[in-house]
N, C-alpha and C positions, 0 to 999 in steps of 0.2 A: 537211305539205301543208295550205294554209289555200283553202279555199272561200266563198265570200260567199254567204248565202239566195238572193239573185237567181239565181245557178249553181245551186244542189239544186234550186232550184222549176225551174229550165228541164229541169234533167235529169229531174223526176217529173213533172214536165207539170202541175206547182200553179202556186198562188199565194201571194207573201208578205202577210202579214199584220204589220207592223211594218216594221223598215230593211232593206232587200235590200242593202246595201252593208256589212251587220254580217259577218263574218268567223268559219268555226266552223274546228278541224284536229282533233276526236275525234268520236267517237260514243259515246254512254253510257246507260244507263238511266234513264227518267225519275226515279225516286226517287233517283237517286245524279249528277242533271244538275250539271255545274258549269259556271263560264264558259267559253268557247271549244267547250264541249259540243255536239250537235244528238241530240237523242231523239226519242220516236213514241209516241201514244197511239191504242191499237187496242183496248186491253179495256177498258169503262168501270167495272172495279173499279180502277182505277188512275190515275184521272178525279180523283181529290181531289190529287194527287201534281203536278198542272199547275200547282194555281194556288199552290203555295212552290217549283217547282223554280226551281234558280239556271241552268242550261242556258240557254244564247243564244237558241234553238230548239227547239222541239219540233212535230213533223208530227204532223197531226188532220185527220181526215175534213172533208171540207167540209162536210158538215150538221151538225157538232156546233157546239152553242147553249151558249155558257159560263151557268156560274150563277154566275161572280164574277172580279172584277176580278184580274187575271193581271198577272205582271212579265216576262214574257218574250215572245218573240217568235214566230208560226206559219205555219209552209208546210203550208195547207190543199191535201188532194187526194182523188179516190175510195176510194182505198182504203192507207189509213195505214201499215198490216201491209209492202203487197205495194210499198209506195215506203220504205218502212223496208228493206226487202230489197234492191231494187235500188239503193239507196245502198249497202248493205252491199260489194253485188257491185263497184262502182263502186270502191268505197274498197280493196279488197284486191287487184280487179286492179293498181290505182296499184302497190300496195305489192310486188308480185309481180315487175313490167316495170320498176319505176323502175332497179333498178338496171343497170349499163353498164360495158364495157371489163374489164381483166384487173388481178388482183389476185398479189400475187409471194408465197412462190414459188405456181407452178403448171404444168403441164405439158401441151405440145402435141406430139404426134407428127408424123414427118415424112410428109408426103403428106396429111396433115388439114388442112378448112380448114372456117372459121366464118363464116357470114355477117355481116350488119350489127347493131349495136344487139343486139350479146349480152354475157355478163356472163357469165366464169369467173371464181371464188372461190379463195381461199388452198387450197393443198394440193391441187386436184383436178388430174385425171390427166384425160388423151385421147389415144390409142392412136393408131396409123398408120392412113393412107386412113382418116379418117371423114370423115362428109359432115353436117355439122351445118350447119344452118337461121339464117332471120335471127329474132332475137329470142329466141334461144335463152339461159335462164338453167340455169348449172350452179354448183350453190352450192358453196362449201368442202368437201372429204374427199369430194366424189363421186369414181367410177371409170366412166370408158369406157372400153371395151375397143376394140379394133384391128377395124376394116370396119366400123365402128356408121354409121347413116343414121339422125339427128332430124331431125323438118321444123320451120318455122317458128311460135316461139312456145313450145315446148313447156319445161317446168320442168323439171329434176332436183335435189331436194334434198338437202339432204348427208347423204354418207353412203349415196348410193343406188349402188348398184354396176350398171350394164350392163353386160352380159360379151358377147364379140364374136359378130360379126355379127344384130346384134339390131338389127332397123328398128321405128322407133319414128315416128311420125306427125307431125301436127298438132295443136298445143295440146291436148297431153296434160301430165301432171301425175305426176311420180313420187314420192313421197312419201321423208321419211329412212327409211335403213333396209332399203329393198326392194329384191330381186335376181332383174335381168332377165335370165334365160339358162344360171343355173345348170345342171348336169349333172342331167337326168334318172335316173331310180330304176329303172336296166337292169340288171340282173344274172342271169346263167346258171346253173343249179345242174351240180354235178357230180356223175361217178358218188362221188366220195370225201366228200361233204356238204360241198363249202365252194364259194363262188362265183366265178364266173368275170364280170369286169367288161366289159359291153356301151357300146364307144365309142357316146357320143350327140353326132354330127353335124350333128344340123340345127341351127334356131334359134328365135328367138320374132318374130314380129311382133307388133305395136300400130299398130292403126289413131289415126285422129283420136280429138282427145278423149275420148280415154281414162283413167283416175285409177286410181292403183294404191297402195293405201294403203301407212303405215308397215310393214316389218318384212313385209310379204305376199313370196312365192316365187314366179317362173313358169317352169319345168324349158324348157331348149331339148326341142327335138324328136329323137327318136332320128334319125329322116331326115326332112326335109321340114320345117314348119313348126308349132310351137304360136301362135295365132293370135286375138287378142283380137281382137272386133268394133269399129268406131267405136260411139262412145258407150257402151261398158260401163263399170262403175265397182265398181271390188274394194275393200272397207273391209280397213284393216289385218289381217294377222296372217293369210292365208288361204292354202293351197298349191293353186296349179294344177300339174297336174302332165304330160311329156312330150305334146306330139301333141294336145294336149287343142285344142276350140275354141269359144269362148265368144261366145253371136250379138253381135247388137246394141241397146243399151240395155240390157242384160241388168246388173241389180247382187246382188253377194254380198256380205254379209255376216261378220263377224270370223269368224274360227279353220274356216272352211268347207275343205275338203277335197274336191280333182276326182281321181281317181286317171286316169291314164293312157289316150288314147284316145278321152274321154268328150267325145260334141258338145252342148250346150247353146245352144237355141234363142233366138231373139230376146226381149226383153221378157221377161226372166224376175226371178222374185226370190227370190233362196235367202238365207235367215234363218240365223244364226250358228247355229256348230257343226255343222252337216250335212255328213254324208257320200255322200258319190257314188261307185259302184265305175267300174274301169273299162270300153274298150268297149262303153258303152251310148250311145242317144239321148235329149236332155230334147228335149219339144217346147214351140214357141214359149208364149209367156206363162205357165208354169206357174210357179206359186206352192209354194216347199218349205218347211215351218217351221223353226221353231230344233229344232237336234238332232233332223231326219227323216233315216232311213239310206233313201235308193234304190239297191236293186237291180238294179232291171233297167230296161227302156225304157219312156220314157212317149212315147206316140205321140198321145193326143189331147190338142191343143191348151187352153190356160184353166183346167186342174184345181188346186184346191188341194190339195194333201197334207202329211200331217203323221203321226209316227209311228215307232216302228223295230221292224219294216221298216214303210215307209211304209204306206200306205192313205188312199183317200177322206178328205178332213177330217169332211164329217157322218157317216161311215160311224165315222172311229175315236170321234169325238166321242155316238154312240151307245152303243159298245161299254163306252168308260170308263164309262158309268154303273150297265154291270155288274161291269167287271172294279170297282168301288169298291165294290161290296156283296157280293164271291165270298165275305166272312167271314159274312155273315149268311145267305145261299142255300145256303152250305153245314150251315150249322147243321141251316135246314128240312130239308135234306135227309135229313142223321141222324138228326133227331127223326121223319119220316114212313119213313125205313127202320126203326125203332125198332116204329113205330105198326104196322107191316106184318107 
């Protein structure tokens, strides 16, 4: 996909500084610019790297005052960084939607159907009665299950398994790897020590834009639904589990862990490796660190915690500065029981 300067500067609301009719199709770092290139200078330790890079383009602040004759070309704008991004964003929707229509083999169930402007991959599977969306991509070795509902727009990469009756939104994003609707973690004890397997019935929903990273797990519901908020976003590798429901905006972090039940408020942000027991509540915008174990309910609103078991962030962040010296306070100790 080749774009002309005159197009980026329209899209970042700049201006060109050289030929608007010059042609870029990558994006690259300025030190490593080549032709057909477009890079962004935003840190001015990186400011000497302008005037040799071979890059067609490179976006610079509109205030920046060169200190020496340049061979390339510039889409000046306010803010370099944040139109370096939005190109970003620009360039990988392309890459996301471009592709279109059905690839063989592949499989379509009977009483399913697919809106417009969508794109099934070699080897994926779609069950009976689903109701998939227009613009819907499903890459190769993905699995739908039978009654699935996507809305329009939304991704599934390969390898992603939805298992049935899992509604899934608008322009959400499934990452390889990740499994929507798995069987929750029911089991019965018996009087003889061995367990007795609890049918899980429900489902999962996903609202809008929602992102669900590689290899993450989200347990259907024993009855009813487990239920991700619009706009939350799970980074790879993280298990939510049965009934659980996760507000909105709310992101977690790798290898994070919801056991069963647990409601999690809006705007929140759990940090990799934390554990969360079941049947409790997070309250909105709380902040959990990396490997904080909560136990129980946080009901007021904005706290950060950190710790296992959790606590207060200044509160534990006090405490550590004793638990780091308990070898030397124990010493005084000995020595004034000694003295005594």
């Amino acid at each position: 996909m080749e774009f002309s300067l005159g197009q980026i500067a329209s899209i970042l609301g700049g201006a060109v500084e050289g030929d608007p009719n010059l042609k870029v199709n990558r994006l690259d770092k300025i030190q490593e610019g080549k032709p057909g290139g477009i890079s962004f200078l935003s840190n001015e330790k990186y400011e000497p790297y302008l005037y040799n890079t071979d890059a067609t383009a490179v976006i610079v602040s509109e205030k920046l005052k060169l200190g020496k004759a340049i061979k390339t070309n510039l889409i000046r704008v306010k803010d370099p960084y944040s139109g370096f991004t939005t190109l970003l964003e620009a360039y990988a929707q392309l890459h996301k939607t471009a592709l279109t229509g059905v690839e063989e083999p592949s499989y379509l169930g009977s009483g399913s159907t697919m809106g417009t402007n969508g794109y099934r991959g070699a080897f994926s599977y779609i069950g009976k009665n689903c109701q998939i969306g227009d613009g819907v991509k499903i890459h190769g070795h993905a699995y739908v299950g039978d009654r699935v509902k996507i809305g329009d727009g939304t991704i599934i990469h390969p390898g992603a398994k939805i298992c049935t009756d899992t509604i899934i939104g608008k322009n959400c994003e499934i990452h390889p790897g990740a499994v929507i609707g798995s069987d929750g973690f029911g089991f019965a004890p018996q009087a003889d020590g061995t367990y007795k397997t609890i049918p899980q019935i429900g489902n999962v929903i996903l609202e809008d834009q929602v992102s669900i990273g590689a290899n993450s797990t989200i347990d259907c519901a024993t009855m009813g639904s487990t239920i991700i908020r619009k706009g939350a976003k799970i980074d790879n590798q993280v298990q939510i589990a049965h009934n659980v429901v996760i507000g909105e905006n709310t992101v977690i972090a790798a290898q994070t862990g919801i056991s069963g039940s647990t409601e999690i408020g809006k705007n929140c942000v759990i940090a990799g490796k934390a554990g969360i027991v079941g049947h409790i509540k997070i309250a909105d915008q709380t902040t959990i660190g990396a490997n904080t174990g909560i136990s129980k309910t946080i009901k007021t609103p904005g706290q950060t915690l950190f710790g296992y078991m959790s606590m207060d962030v200044k509160d534990f962040l006090k405490s550590y500065t004793i638990f780091k010296n308990l070898d030397q306070l124990q010493r005084r100790v000995q020595e004034l029981e000694k003295k005594g």
